[in-house]
Backbone bond lengths (Angstrom), bond angles and torsions (degrees), N, CA, C in turn:
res aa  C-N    CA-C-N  psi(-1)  N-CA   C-N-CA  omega(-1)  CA-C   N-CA-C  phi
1 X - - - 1.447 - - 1.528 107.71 -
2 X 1.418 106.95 127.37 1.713 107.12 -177.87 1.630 109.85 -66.63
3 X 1.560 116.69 -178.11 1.219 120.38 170.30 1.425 118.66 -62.15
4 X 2.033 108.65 -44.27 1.316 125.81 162.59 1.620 111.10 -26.62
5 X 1.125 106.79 -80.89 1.489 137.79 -179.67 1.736 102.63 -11.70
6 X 1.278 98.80 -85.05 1.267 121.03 157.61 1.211 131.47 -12.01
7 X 1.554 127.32 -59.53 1.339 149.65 -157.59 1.401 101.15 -95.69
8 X 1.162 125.31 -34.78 1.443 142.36 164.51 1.500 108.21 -73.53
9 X 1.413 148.12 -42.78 1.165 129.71 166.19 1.358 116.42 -81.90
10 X 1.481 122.75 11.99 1.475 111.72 177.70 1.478 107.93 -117.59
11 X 1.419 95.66 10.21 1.444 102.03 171.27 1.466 105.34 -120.23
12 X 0.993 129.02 40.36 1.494 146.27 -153.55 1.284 110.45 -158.44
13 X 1.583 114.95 -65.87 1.415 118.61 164.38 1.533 117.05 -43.85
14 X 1.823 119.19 129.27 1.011 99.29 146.58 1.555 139.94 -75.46
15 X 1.302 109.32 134.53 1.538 126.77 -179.38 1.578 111.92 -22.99
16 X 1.360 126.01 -20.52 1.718 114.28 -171.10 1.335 92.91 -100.63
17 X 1.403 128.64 -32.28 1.181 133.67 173.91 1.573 109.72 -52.12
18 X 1.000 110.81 -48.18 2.021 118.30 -174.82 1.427 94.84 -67.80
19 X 1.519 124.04 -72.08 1.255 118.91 155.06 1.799 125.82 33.60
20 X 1.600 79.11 -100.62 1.332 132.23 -167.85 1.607 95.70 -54.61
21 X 1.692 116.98 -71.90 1.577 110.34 170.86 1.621 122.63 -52.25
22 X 1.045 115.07 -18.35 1.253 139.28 -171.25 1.838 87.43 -68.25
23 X 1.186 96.58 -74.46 1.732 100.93 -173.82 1.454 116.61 -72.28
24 X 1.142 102.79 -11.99 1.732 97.76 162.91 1.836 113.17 -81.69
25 X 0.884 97.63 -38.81 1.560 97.76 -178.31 1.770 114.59 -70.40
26 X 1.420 100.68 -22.68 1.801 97.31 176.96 1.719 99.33 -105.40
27 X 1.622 134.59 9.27 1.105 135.66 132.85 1.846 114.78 -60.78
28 X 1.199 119.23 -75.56 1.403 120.91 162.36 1.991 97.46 -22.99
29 X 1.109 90.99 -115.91 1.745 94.78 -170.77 1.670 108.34 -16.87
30 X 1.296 144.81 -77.72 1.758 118.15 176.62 1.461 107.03 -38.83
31 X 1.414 140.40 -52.46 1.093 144.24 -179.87 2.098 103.48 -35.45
32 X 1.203 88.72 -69.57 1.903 91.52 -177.34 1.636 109.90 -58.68
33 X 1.424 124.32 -28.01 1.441 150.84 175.03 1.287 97.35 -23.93
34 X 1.947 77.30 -73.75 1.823 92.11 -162.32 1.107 128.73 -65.64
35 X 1.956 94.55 -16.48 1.883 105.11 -165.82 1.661 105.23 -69.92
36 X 1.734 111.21 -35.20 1.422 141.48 -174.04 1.483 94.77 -53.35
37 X 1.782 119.25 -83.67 1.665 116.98 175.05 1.129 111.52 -16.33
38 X 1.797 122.29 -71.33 1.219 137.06 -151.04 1.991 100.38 -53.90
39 X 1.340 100.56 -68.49 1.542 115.11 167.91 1.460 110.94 -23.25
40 X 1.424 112.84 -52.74 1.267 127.54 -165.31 1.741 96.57 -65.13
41 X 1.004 84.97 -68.80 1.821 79.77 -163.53 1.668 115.22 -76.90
42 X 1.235 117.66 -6.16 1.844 114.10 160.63 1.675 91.95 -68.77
43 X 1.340 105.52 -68.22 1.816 86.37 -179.71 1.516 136.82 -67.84
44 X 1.560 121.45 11.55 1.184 127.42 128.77 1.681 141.95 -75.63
45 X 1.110 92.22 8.72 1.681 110.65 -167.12 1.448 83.06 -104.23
46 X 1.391 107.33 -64.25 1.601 118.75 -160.05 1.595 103.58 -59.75
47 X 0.877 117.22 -24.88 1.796 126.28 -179.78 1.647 95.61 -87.85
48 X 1.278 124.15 -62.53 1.463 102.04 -174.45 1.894 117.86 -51.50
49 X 1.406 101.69 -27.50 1.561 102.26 -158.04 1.827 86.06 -88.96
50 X 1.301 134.98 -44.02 1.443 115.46 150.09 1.649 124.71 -18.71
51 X 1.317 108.35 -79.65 1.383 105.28 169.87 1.246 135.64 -45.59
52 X 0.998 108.76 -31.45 1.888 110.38 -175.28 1.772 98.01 -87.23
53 X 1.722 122.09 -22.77 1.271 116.13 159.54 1.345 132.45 -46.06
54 X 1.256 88.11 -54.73 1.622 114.77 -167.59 1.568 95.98 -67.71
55 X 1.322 132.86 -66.41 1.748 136.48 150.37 1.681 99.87 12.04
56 X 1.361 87.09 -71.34 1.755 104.74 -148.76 1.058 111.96 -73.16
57 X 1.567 124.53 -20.38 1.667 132.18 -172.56 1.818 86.52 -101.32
58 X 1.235 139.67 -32.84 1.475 110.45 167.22 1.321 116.60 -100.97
59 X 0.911 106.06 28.81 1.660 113.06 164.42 1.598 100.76 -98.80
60 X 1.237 128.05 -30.01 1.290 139.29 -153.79 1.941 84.28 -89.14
61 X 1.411 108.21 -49.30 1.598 107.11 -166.63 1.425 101.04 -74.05
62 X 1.146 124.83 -35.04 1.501 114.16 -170.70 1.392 113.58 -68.57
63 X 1.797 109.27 -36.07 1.784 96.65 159.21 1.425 123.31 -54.84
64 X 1.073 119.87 -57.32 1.484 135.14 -172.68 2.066 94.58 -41.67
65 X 1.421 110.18 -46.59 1.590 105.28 -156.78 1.851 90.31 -87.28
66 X 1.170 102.54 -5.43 2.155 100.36 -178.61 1.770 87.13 -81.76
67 X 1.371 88.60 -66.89 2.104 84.27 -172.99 1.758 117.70 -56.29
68 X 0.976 131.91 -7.89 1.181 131.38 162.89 1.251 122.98 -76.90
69 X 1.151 108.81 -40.32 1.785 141.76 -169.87 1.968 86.15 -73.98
70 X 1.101 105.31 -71.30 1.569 113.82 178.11 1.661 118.56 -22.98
71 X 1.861 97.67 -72.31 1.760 113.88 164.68 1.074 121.44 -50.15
72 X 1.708 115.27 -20.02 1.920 108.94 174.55 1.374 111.95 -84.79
73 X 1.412 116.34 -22.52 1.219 119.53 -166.23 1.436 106.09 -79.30
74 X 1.449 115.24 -48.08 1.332 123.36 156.88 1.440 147.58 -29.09
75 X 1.749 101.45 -56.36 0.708 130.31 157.20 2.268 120.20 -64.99
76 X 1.368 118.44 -30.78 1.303 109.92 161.96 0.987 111.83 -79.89
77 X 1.595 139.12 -4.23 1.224 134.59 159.11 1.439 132.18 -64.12
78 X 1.139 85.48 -48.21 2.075 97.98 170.61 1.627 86.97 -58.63
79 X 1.126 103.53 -76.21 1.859 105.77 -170.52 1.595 117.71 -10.64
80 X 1.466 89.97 -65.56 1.681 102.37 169.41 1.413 124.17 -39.96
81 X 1.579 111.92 -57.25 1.501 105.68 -177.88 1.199 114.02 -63.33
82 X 1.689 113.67 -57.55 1.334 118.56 -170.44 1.740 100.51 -55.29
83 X 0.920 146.15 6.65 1.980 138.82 -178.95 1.771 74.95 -105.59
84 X 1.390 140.57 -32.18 1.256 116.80 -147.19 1.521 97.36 -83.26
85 X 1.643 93.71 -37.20 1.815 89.97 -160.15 1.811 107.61 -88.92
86 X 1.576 88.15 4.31 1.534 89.32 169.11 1.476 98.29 -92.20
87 X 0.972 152.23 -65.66 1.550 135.45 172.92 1.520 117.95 -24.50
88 X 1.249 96.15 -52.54 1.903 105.79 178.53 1.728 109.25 -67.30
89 X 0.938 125.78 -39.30 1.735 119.79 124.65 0.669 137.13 0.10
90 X 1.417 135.38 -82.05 1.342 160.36 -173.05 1.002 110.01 -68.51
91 X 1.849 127.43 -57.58 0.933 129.36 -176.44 1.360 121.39 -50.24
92 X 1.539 115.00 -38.37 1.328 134.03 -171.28 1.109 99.88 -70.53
93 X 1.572 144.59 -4.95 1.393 135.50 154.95 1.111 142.79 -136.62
94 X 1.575 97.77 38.49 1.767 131.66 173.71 1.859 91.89 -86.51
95 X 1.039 106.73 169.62 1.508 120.59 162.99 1.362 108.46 -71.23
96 X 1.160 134.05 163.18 1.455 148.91 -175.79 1.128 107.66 -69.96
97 X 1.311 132.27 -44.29 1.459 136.07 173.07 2.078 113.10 -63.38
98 X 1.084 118.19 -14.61 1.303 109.99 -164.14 1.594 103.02 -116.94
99 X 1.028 135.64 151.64 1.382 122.55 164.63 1.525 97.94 -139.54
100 X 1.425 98.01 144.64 1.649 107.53 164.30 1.317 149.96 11.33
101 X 2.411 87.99 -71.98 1.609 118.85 -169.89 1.903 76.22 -91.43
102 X 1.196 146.16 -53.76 1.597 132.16 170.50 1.493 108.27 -34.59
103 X 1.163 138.89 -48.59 1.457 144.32 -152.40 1.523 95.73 -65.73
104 X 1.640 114.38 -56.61 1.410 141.60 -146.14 1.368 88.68 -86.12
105 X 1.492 126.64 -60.01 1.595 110.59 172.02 1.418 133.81 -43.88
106 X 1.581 107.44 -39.80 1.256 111.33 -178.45 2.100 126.44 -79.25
107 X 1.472 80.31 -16.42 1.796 95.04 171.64 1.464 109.71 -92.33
């Protein structure tokens, strides 16, 4: 519809009639307003309760990677002794002249 168009039916229309669409259309618009807020804040809800998910599932992994982390550490500990008293082992049945940490330098 041109500008013409226009200017000619609003001088045509009666005035309660223009009105009237007038107030339906700024009913519509609060109407979409509220639908917009509403939108707004389910998808601020839905984003906070995301986040506090997401929180809780790497909060959940970072224990899991401490107690793992824990059993390795543990576990290279045994490692450690048992290599020690296996050298101290060994040593005990090299000749007197040779030892172990000598053996390992010289290879």
């Amino acid at each position: 519809m041109s500008t013409e168009e226009r200017r000619k039916k609003i001088m045509i229309k009666p005035l309660p009639e223009i009105l009237d669409e007038f107030e339906d259309s700024i009913e519509l618009a609060n109407e979409a307003a509220k639908d917009a807020r509403k939108a707004a804040e389910e998808a601020r809800k839905a984003g906070e309760k995301a986040a506090n998910e997401a929180a809780r599932v790497a909060a959940e992994a970072i224990t899991k990677v401490e107690e793992t982390a824990k059993e390795a550490l543990q576990l290279a500990k045994l490692l450690h002794l048992a290599v020690k008293d296996a050298i101290v082992a060994i040593e005990k049945r090299l000749p007197d002249k040779i030892t172990t940490t000598e053996h390992i330098k010289e290879n």
